[in-house]
C-alpha positions as a printed NumPy array, in Angstrom:
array([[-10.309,  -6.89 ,  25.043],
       [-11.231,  -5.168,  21.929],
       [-15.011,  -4.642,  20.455],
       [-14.455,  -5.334,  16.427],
       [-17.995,  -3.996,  13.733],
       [-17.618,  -4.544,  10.351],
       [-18.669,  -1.231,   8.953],
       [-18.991,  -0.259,   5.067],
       [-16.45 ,  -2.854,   4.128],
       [-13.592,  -1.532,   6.768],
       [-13.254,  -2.36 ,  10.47 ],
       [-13.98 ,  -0.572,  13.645],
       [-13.372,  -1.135,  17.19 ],
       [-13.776,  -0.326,  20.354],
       [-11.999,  -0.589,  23.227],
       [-11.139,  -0.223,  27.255],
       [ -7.589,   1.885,  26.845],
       [ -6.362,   4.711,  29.089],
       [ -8.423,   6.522,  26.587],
       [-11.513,   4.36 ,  25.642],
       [-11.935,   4.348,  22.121],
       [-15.855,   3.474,  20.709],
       [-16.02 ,   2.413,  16.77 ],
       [-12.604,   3.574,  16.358],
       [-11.713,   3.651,  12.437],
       [ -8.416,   3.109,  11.693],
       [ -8.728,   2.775,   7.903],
       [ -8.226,  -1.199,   7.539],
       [-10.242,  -2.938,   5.322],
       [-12.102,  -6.074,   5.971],
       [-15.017,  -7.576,   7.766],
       [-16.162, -10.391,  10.198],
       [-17.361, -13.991,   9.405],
       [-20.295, -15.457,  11.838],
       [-18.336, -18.694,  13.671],
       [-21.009, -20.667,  11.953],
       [-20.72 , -19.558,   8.695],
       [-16.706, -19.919,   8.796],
       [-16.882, -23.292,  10.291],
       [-19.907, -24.36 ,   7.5  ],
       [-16.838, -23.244,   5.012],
       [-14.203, -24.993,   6.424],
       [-16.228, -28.368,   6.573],
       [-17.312, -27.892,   2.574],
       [-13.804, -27.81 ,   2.15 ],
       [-12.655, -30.674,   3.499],
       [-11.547, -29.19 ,   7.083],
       [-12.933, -30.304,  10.351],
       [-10.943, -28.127,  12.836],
       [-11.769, -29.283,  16.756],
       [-13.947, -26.405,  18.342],
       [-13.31 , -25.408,  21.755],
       [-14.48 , -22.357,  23.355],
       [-17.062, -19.272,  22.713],
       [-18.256, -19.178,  19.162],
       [-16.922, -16.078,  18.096],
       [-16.943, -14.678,  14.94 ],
       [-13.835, -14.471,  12.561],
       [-11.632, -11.203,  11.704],
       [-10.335, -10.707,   8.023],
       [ -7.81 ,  -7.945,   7.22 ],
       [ -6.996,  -6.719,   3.812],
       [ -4.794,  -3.549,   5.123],
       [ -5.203,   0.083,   4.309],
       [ -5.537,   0.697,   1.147],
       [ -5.835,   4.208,   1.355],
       [ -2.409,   4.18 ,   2.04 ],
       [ -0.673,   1.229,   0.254],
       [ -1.095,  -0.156,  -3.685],
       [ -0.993,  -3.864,  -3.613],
       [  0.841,  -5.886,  -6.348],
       [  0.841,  -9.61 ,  -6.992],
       [ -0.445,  -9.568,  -3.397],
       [  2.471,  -7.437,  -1.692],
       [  1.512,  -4.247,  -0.131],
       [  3.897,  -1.286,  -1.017],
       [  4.007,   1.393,   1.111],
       [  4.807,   5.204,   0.794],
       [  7.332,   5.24 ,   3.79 ],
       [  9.375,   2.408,   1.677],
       [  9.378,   4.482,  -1.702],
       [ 10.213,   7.797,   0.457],
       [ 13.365,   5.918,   1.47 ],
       [ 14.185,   5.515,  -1.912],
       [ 14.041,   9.261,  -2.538],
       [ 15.997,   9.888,   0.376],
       [ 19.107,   8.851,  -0.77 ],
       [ 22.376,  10.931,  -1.393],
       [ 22.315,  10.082,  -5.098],
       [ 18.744,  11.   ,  -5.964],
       [ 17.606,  13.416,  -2.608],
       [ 19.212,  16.463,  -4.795],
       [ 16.875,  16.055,  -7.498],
       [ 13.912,  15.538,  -6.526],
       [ 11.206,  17.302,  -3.603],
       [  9.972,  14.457,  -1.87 ],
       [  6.887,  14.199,  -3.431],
       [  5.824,  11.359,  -5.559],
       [  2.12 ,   9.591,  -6.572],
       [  2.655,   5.431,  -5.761],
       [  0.098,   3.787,  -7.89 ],
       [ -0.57 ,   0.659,  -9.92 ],
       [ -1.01 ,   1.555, -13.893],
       [ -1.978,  -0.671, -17.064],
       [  0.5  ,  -0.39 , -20.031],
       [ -0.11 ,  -0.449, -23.797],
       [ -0.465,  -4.296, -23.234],
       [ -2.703,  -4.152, -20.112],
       [ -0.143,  -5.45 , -18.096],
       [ -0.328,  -4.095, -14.36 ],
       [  2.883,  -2.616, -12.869],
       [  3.713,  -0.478,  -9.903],
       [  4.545,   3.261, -11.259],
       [  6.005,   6.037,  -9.24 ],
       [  5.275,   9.501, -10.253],
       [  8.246,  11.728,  -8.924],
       [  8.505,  15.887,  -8.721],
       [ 12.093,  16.628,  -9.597],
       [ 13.461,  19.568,  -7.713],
       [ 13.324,  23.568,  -9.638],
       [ 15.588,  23.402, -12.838],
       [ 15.955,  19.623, -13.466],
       [ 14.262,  18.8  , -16.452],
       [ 12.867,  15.294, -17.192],
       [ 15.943,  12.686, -18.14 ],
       [ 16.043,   9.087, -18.98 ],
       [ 19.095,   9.536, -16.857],
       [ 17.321,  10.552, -13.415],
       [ 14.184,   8.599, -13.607],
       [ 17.105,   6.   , -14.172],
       [ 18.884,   6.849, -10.792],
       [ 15.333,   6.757,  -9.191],
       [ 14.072,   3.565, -10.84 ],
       [ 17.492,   1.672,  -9.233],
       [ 16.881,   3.8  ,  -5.61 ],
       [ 13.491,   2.447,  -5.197],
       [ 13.292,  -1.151,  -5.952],
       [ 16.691,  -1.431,  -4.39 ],
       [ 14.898,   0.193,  -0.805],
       [ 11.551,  -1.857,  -1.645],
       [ 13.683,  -5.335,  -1.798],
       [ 15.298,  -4.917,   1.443],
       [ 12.501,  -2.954,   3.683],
       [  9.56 ,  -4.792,   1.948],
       [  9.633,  -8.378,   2.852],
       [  6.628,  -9.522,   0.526],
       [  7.463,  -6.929,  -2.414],
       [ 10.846,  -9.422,  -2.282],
       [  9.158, -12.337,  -2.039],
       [  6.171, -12.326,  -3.65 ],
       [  6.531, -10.18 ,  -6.69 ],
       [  9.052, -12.048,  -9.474],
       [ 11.876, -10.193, -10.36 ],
       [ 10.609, -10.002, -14.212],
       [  7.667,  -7.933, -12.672],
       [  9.465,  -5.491, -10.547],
       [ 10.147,  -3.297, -13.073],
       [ 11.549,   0.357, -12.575],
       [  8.568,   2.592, -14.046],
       [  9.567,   6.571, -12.896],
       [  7.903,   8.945, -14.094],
       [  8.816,  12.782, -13.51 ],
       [  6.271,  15.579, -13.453],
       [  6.898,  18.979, -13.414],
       [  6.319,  20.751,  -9.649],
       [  2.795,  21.975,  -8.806],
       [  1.571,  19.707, -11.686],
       [ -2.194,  19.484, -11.25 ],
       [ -3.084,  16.096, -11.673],
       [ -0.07 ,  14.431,  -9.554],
       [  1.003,  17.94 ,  -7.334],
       [ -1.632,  20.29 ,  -7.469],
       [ -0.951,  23.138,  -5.382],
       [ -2.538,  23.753,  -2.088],
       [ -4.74 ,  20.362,  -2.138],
       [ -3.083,  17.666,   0.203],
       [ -0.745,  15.894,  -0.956],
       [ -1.635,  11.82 ,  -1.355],
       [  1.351,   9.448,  -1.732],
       [ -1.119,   6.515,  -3.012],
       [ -3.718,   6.122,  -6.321],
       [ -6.043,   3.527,  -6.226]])
């Protein structure tokens, strides 16, 4: 059984483990409907689902966004773009780290951007952020099940950017490093 608070727009709960946890926060956002309210919804819209049992209240999820950019409703996560940079054609040139985040571009349209620190001596190139732009959406296609499905193909577009190491807005040095902009 498992104790869920709604808590500045995220979720907490508690629970009876090996280790009791109390108002755990694991970083998902969301909130709880009343039963009543949900139900009152349901019926304005036409649904009249048969109610048996306690009236308890209803659980919504959004995920983490702390740690994943959504786009056209798919969350993308760091661990899918790191497998991207992890293969034998691009590992050489870059460092591992990279910025995942969701930017507007001259004609306000959204798309997913990765911001990429190339390894000592490689020097921005078409021709790399090229190799990285195929690596990624390549990995994101086949470990991401709604980046495949939900995003159109016309809108998964390879954006790589590289910045040079230790750059301070996207690698500062000595700050932690964060894989995801909102």
């Amino acid at each position: 059984m498992r104790f869920l608070e709604e808590h500045n727009g995220t979720l907490l709960f508690s629970g009876d483990n090996g280790i009791p946890l109390i108002r755990y926060h694991i970083a998902d956002e969301g909130g709880l409907v009343p039963h009543d309210r949900m139900l009152d919804f349901l019926h304005e819209h036409g649904f009249h689902p048969r109610v048996e049992g306690p009236a308890l209240p209803f659980a919504y999820v959004f995920g983490r966004s702390h740690f994943t950019v959504s786009y056209y409703g798919a969350n993308i996560y760091p661990e899918n773009i790191a497998i991207g940079l992890e293969q034998p054609e691009v590992s050489t040139m870059v460092t591992g780290k990279f910025v995942l985040e969701v930017a507007e571009d001259a004609e306000r349209d959204r798309q997913p951007t990765v911001t990429v620190e190339p390894t000592p001596g490689l020097h921005d190139s078409d021709e790399t952020a090229e190799l990285i732009g195929l690596s990624i959406p390549t990995r994101l296609r086949r470990l991401n099940s709604e980046f495949a499905n939900y995003v159109p193909s016309a809108k998964q577009p390879r954006v790589i950017r590289l910045r040079e190491i230790g750059h301070p807005e996207y690698f500062p040095p000595g700050a932690k490093h964060r894989h995801t902009r909102a």
